[in-house]
N, C-alpha and C positions, 0 to 999 in steps of 0.2 A: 779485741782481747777476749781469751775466753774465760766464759767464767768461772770453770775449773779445767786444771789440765795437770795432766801425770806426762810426768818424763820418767823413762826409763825406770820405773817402781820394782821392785823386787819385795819378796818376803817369803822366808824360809823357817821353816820347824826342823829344828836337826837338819836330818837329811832330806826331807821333802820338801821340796819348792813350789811355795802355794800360789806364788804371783812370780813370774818369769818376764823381767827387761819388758814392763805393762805403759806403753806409753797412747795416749788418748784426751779427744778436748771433749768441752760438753759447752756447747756455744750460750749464749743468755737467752733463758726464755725455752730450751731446749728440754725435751725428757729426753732420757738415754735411758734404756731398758742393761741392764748387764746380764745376759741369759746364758744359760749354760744347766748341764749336770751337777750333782754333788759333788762336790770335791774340785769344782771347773778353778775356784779363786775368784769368785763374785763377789760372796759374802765381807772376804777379807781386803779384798779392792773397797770396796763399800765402806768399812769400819777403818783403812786406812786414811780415806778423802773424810770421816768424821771426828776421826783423833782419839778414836778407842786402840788403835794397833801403827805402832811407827815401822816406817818400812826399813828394813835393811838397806836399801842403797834406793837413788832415784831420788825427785821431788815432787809435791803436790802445791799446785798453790790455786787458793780459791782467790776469783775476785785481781787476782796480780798478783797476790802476796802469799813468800812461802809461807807454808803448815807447818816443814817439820819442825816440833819442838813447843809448838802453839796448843794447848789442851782444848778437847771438845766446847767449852762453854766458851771459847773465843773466838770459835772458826763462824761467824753467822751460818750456820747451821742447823735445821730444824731434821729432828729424827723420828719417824716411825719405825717400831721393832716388828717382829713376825709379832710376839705375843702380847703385843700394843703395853705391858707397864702401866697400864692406869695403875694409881696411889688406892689401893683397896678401902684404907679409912678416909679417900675424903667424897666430895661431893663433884659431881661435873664441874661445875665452876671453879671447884677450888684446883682440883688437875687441872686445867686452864690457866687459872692465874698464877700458879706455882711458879712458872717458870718468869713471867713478868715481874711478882712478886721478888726474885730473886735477884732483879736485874733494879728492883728498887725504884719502876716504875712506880709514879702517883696512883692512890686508890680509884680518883675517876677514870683515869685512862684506864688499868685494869677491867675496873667494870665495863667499859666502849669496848676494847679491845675483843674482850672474851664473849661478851653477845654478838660481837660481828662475826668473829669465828665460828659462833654456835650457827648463826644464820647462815654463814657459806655451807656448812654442813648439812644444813635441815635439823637442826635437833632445836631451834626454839622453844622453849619452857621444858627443858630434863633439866635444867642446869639444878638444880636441888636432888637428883635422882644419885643412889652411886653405883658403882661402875656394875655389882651384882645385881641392881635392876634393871640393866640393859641387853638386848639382845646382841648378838656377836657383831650384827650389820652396825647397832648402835654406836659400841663399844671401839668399833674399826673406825667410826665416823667420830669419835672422842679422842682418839688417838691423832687422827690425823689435824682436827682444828686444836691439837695442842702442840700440835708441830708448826701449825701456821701463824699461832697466834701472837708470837714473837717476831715475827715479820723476819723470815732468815732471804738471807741470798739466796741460798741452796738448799731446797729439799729434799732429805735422801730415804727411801721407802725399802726397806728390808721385810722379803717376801709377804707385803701389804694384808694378800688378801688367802692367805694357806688356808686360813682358820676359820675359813668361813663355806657353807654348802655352795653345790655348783651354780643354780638357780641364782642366790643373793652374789654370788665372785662376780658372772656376768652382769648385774649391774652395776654392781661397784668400779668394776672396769671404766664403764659409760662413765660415773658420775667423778671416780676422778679424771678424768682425759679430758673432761666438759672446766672441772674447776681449775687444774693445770694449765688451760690453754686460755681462760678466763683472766686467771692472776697472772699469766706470763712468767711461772715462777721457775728457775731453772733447776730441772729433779733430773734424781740418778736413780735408779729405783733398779733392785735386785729378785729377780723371778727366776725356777725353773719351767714357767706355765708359758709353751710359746704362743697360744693364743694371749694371755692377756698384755706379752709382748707387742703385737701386733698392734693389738689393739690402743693401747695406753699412747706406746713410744713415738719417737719421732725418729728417730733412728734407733737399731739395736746392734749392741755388740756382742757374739757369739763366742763365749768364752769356753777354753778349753785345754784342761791339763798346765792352767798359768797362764797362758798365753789367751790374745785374741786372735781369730780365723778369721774372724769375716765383720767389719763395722760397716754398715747403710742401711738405706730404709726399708719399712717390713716390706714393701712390695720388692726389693731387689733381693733382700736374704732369702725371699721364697721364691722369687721368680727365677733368679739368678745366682743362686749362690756358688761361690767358688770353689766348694771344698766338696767332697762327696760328706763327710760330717755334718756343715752345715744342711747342706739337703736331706740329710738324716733323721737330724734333730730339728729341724721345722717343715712340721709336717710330716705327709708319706710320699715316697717316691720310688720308681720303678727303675730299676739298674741293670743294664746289659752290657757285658764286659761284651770288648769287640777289636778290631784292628781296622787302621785309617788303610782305605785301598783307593783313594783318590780323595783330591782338594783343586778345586780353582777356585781360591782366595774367598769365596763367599759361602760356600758350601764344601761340608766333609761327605763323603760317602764311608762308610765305615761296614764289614763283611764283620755282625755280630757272633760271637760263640752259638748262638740259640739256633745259626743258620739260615737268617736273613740279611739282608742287605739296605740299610737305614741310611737317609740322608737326614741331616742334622744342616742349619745354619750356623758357620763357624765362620769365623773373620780373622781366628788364629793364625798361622804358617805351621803347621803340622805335618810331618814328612811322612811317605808314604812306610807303611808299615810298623806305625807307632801306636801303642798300647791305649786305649783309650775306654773310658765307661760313659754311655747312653743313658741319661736320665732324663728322664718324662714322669710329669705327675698323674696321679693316678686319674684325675678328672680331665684332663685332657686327652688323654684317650678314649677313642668313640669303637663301637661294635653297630657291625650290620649283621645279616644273615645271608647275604650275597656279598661274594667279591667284586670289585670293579677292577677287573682290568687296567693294567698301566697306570696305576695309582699306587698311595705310601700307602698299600694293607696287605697284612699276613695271615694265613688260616692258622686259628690256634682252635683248643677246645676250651670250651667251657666246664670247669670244674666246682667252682661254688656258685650260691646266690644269697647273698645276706641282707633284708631290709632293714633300716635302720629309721624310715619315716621321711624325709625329703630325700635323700640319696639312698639309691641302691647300688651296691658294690658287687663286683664282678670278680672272680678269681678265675683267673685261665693261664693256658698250659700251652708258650709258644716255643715248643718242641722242647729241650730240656729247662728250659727259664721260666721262670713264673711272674704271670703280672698281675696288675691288682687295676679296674677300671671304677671309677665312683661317678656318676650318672644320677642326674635330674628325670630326665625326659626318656622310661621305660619304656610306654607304650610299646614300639615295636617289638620288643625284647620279650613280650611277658609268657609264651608260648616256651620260651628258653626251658630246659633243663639241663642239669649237671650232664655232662659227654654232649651235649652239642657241638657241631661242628662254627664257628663264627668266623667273620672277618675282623683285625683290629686294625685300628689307622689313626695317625695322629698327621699333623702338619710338622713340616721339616723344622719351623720357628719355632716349638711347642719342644724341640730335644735341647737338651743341653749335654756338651762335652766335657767331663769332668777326666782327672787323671783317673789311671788304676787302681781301684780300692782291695788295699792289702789283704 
């Protein structure tokens, strides 16, 4: 059984349709990342599986048991917001206990309770501290051990970590993805940050205009994603519209717009003269300064060079298409300037066949 699952969800404002026929499990023990754009229907996905927004049609049921009609404080549900809600007049402890307290737990279990939470956290001895003597990292780690300290089924994490600088998001990443997989707690957590996607989830679903595109794991949404959107939106990725000009069942050959001829690993049935787009990530693409004959490489030029500190990325010009290369290991390269002549080459496993991007 899963431990939450949407059938067929819908949820509309007037005219716009913010969740479109959303149906999805989230197994026990599971994080699911909900990732998308503004406006994708995460947010409201999210706030539906917590009992702040009831859906227009469809069902949600945590646990086996329908939601609808069941209010937040029933669903075993533990919530962090983007802007964590700490109680500004009380003390870490007492945000802690609030919610126990509510529930009419004993004073001593309260007290056990809310040091243990404080200890999963790292904040041992703030508990007297209030929420304006903490720093955001703090503050992010008060929110979350008061979502946990209730002991829920399901924790749901709404854009966790916005509010916090780059440096401190990457570890907060680490440290929930360490405690998630610690407690076995089954979280839904909503982001537009597709690294911390990655990084956090165990599978993500890539939401989009209401609906979802693409649900599996970060290695297959960015390895393999099915949609040219997805590929889009995770990550960078290099796109050559082109036409299939042969297939034997294991490989496309495809005669690209840019005026190459790319073979791609495909296992589809794709008929010959069907529309198709060529995506390769940008670090999969290698540059020489010689061609090798009778190999997958094309002369393109070289038109930028950008360091960034372990990757240097490459803009070049393969005949009217533009690619983008991102590169560890320069050395040979470093003689390069912008209008160099170069060879690019990728492995045929390395393309992915996506439909025609409109």
């Amino acid at each position: 059984m899963a431990a939450v699952a949407l059938d067929a969800v819908s949820k509309a404002y007037g005219s716009h349709r913010a969740v479109s026929g959303l149906t999805l499990e989230v197994a026990s023990g599971e994080c699911l990342a909900l990732l998308g754009p503004s406006g994708c229907g995460k947010t409201t996905t999210l706030n539906m599986i917590a009992g702040f927004i009831d859906p227009d049609a469809g069902t949600i049921r945590i646990g086996g048991r329908p939601m609808i009609g069941v209010p937040p404080h029933r669903r075993d549900t533990g919530m962090v917001f983007q802007h964590y809600a700490l109680f500004p007049h009380l003390t870490v402890f007492d945000n802690l206990a609030f919610g126990l307290t509510m529930r009419k737990a004993p004073r001593g279990e309260v007290n056990a309770r809310v040091r243990e939470a404080l200890e999963l956290v790292h904040l041992g001895g703030l508990e007297g501290r209030y929420p304006r003597e903490l720093s955001g990292g703090q503050q992010q780690r008060v929110a979350l051990a008061r979502a946990l300290v209730i002991r829920p089924a399901v924790l749901l994490l709404d854009e966790p970590l916005s509010n916090l600088d780059a440096k401190l998001r990457q570890e907060m990443r680490l440290e929930i993805a360490e405690l998630q997989k610690r407690l076995a707690i089954t979280t839904v957590f909503v982001t537009h940050d597709q690294e911390e996607a990655l990084v956090i989830a165990d599978r993500v679903a890539v939401m989009r205009d209401g609906v979802v595109e693409q649900v599996d794991t970060p290695a297959a949404v960015y390895g393999r994603p099915r949609t040219a959107f997805v590929a889009r939106f995770i990550g960078d990725a290099n796109f050559l519209p082109g036409t299939v000009i042969g297939h034997d069942g294991r490989r496309a050959t495809v005669g690209a717009d840019a005026g190459v001829t790319i073979v791609v690993d495909d296992a589809l049935p794709r008929p010959i003269g069907h529309r198709v787009t060529v995506m390769v990530r940008p670090e999969k693409v290698r540059l020489t300064v010689a061609g090798a004959p009778g190999t997958h490489a094309f002369a393109a030029e070289l038109r930028a060079v950008a360091f960034t500190g372990a990757v240097t990325t490459y803009q070049l010009a393969l005949g009217p298409a533009v690619l983008t290369a991102s590169l560890q290991d320069t050395a040979h390269l470093a003689a390069l300037a912008p209008g160099a002549k170069v060879w690019v080459t990728w492995q045929p496993a390395d393309g992915l066949l996506l439909e025609p991007i409109a």
